[in-house]
Structure formats: structure tokens, C-alpha cells
C-alpha positions in Angstrom: 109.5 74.6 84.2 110.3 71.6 86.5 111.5 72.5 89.5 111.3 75.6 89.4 111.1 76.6 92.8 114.4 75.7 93.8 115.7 78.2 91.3 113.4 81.1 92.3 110.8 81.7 95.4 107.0 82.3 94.1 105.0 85.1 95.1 101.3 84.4 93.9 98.9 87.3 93.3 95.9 87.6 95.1 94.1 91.5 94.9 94.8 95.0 94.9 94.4 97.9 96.9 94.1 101.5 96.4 96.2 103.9 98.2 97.2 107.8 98.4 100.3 108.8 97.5 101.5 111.0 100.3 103.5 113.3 98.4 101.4 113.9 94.9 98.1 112.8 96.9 97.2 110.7 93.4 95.5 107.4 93.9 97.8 104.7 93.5 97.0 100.8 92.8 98.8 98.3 94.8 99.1 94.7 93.8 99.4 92.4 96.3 101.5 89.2 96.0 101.3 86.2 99.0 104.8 85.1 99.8 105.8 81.5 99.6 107.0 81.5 103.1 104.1 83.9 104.6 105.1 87.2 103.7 102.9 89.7 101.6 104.3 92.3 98.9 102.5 95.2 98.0 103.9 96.6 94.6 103.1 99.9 92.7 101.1 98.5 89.4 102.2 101.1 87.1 105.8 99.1 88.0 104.2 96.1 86.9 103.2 97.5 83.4 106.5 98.8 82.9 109.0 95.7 83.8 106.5 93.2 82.0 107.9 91.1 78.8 105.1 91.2 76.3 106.6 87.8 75.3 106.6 86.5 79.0 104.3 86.8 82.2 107.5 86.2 84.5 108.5 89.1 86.5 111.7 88.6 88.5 112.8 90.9 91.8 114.6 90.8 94.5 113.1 89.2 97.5 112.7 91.5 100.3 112.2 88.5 103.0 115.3 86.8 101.9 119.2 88.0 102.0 119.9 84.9 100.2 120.8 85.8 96.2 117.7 83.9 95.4 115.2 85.8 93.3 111.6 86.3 93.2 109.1 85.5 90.6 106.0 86.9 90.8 103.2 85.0 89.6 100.2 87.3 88.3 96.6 86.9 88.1 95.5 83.5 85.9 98.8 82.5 85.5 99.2 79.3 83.8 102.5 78.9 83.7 102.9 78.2 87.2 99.6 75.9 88.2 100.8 72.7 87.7 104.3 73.3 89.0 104.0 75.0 92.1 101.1 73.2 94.1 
């Protein structure tokens, strides 16, 4: 995965939060992703669970700090894919 950042920016996980959803007033678990360029993400997990590739811990978005057609990777908890390559 050389070089990887200049096909995609990194988001690197760092925690969760719990949150109430203000229509169905459930409990809802945010993870929260540090932006390359400062920026955090919060993201639904139960979105998480669904988009990930049991073959692959890459999960690819859109990046909403960005209008550039450059997308996202988000890089989850004890990812060793991206250790080496992005510090």
C-alpha cells in the first residue's frame, strides 16, 4: 500500500461516543475518526457494521472537508494495514 495517501485521505479512529437519537430517542454509538487535515467525523456504528468487507478493514466515503473527488479511508481501531504507511 505504498503511497497510499496520495490516492485517498486517512481518517484514524480514536473513540466513541454515545448519543440520543432525537427522533426514536434510542441510544446511538458514534465513532469518531481524526481527520488527516484536523477535522473530526463522527459516524453512526451500526453504518460501520453494515458497509464493512469481511475480507477487508478499508472503508471508503466521501470526504466531507474536501470538494476535491478524493476519497476517504477510514482507518479503524488496531488497524495494521495502515501503521507503517501513514506515519
Amino acid at each position: 500500500m505504498e503511497g497510499i495517501n496520495n490516492m485517498f485521505t486517512i481518517a484514524k479512529y480514536f473513540g466513541e461516543i454515545k448519543v440520543t437519537d432525537p427522533d426514536t430517542k434510542n441510544e446511538v454509538t458514534l465513532e469518531l475518526y481524526k481527520h488527516e487535515h484536523g477535522g473530526i467525523l463522527g459516524i453512526d456504528s451500526s453504518y460501520i457494521d453494515q458497509v464493512l468487507d469481511d475480507d477487508s478493514n478499508v472503508i471508503c466515503i466521501s470526504d466531507p472537508f474536501s470538494t476535491l473527488d478524493k476519497p476517504i479511508v477510514l482507518q479503524l481501531e488496531n488497524d495494521e494495514l495502515f501503521n507503517s504507511n501513514t506515519d
